[in-house]
C-alpha positions in Angstrom: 122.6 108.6 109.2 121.1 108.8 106.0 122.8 108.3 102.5 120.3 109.6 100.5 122.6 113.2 100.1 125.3 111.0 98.2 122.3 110.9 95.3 121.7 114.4 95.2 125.0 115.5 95.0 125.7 113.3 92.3 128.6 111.4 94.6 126.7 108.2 94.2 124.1 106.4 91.6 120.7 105.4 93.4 119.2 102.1 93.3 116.0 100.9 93.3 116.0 97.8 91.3 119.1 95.3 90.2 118.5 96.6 86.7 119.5 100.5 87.6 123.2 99.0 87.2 122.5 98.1 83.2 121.3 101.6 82.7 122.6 104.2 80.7 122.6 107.1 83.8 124.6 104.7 85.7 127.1 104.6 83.0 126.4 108.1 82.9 127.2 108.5 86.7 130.4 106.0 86.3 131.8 108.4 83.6 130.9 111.9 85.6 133.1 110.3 88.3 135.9 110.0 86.1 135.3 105.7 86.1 135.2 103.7 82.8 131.8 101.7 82.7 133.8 99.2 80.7 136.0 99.2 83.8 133.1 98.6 86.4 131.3 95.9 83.7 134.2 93.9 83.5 134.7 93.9 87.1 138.3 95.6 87.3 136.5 97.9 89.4 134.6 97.1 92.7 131.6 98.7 93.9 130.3 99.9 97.0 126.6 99.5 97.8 125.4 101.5 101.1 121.1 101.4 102.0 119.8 105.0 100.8 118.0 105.6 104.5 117.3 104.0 108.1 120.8 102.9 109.1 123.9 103.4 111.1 127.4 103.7 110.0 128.5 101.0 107.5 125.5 98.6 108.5 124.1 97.5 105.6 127.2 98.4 103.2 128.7 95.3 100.9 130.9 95.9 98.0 131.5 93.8 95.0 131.7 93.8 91.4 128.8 93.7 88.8 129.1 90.6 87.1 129.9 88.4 90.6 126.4 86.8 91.1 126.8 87.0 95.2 126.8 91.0 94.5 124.1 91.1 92.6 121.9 88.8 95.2 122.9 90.5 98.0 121.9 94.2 96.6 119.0 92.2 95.7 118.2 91.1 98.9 118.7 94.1 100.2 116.7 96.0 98.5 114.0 93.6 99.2 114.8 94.1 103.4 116.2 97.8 103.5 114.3 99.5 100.4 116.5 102.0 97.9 120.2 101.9 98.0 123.1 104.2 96.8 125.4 103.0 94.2 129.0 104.3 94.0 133.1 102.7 92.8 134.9 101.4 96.0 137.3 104.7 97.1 140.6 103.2 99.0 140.9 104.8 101.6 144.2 106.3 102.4 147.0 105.3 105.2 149.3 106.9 107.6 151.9 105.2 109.9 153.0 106.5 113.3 156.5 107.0 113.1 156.5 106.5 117.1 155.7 102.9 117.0 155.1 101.8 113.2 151.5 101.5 113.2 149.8 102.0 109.9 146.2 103.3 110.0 143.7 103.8 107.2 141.7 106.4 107.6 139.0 108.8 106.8 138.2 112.6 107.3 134.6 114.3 108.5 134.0 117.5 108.8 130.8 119.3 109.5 129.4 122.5 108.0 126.4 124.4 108.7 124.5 126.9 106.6 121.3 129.2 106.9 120.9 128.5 103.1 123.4 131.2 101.4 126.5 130.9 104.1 128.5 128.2 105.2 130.4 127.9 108.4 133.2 125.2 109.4 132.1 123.5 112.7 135.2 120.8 113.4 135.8 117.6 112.2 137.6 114.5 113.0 140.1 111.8 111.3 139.3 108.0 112.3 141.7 106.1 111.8 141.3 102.0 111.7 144.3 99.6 112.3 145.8 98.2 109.3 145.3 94.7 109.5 141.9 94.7 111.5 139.0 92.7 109.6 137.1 96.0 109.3 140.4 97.8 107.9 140.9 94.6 105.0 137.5 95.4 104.2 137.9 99.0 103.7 135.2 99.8 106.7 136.7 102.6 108.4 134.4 103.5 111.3 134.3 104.7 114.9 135.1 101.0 117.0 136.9 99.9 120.1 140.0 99.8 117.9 139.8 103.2 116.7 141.8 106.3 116.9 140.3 109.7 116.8 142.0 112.8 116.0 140.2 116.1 116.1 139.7 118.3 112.7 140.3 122.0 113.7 
């Protein structure tokens, strides 16, 4: 479950030192995504750091903002255990309630392509959705666990 793709398709800045997030392509990146660097360097907006390769889900994944020293050692720390990260602004995720009971959910959407190169096919999907109120839901983790709900993407 690599993030390395995020990089290439310019959906997330990568990381290899503390000092990528001072650079001018990362302000460069902010901007392409339609973010304010001024907006990211005064800490209005969070961040999202994910390990570029060799883990599972959202292990490894801490979010934060720029200037908050614990951010800053963490990605460092991590770089240092887990090698190169990918960089992108925290996305909230959206929400849904059942109308049945009142539930709310956050949740997410994947869907799976495949290509030969030149073609692309749909092959399914699926919507997780994570309990609001859960501790991975207040911290924006939406992933498969024993208290989520699956819905199939056809």
């Amino acid at each position: 479950d690599t993030k390395e793709y995020l990089a290439t398709m310019g959906m997330a800045f990568p990381v290899y030192y503390t000092e990528d997030l001072t650079s001018v392509d990362f302000n460069s990146y902010l901007s392409s995504q339609g973010v304010d660097p001024a907006d990211v360097e005064s800490g209005r907006r969070l961040l999202r750091a994910k390990p570029m390769k060799g883990t599972y889900g959202g292990y490894g994944h801490f979010r934060g903002t720029l200037g908050d020293s614990r951010f800053r050692r963490d990605l460092r720390d991590a770089l240092l255990k887990r090698g190169s990260y990918v960089v992108q602004p925290e996305l909230q995720n959206p929400t849904i309630t059942n109308q049945d009971d009142g539930q709310s959910y956050m949740y997410i959407d994947r869907v799976f392509l495949s290509t030969d190169g030149q073609n692309y096919q749909f092959m399914g999907g699926e919507r997780t959705l994570m309990p609001i109120g859960s501790n991975e839901a207040e911290n924006n983790r939406v992933h498969g666990n024993k208290s989520s709900v699956y819905a199939e993407i056809i």
